[in-house]
C-alpha positions in Angstrom: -35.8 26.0 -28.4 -32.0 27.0 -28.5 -31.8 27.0 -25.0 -33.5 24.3 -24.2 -31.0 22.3 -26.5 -28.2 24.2 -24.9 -29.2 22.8 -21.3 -29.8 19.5 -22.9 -26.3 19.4 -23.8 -25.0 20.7 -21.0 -26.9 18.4 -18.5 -25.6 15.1 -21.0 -22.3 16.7 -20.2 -22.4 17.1 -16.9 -23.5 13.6 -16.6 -20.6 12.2 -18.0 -18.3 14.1 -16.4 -19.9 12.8 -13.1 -19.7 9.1 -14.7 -16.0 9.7 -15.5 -15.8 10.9 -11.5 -17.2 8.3 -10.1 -15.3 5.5 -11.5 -12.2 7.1 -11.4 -12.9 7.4 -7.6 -14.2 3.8 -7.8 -11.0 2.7 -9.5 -8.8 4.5 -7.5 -9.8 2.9 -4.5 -10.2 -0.7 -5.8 -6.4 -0.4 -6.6 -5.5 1.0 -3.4 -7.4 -1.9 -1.7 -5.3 -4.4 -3.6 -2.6 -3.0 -3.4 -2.7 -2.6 0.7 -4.6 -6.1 0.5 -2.5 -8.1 -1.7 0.5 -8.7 -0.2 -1.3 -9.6 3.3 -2.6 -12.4 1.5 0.0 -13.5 -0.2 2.3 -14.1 3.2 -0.4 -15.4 4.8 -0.8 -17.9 1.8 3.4 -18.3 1.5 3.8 -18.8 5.6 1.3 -21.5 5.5 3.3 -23.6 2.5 6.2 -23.4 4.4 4.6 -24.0 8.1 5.7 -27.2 8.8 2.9 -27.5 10.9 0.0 -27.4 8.6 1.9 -29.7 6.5 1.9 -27.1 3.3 5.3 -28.1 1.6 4.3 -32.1 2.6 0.7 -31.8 1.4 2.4 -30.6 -2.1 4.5 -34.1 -2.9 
């Protein structure tokens, strides 16, 4: 009975600790994809508010 308790609490264990893995890897690369993401679309967005040929500053008054 002990060790099936024992491997009980071992495998709930090791099942966090995989849990814990997997969204610190998740995390991890959600932030990196922001981060390498973000500021691509923010000049794209900033170049077409000031391209006077998609009227973005015009369109705004």
């Amino acid at each position: 009975m002990k060790a099936y308790q024992l491997c009980a609490g071992l495998d709930s264990v090791i099942d966090m600790r995989i849990d814990q893995v997997y969204s610190s890897i998740c995390t991890l690369v959600f932030d990196r994809l922001i981060a390498w993401s973000l500021p691509m679309l923010l000049n794209e967005r900033i170049s077409n508010l000031s391209d006077p040929l998609t009227g973005g500053f015009r369109n705004l008054i």
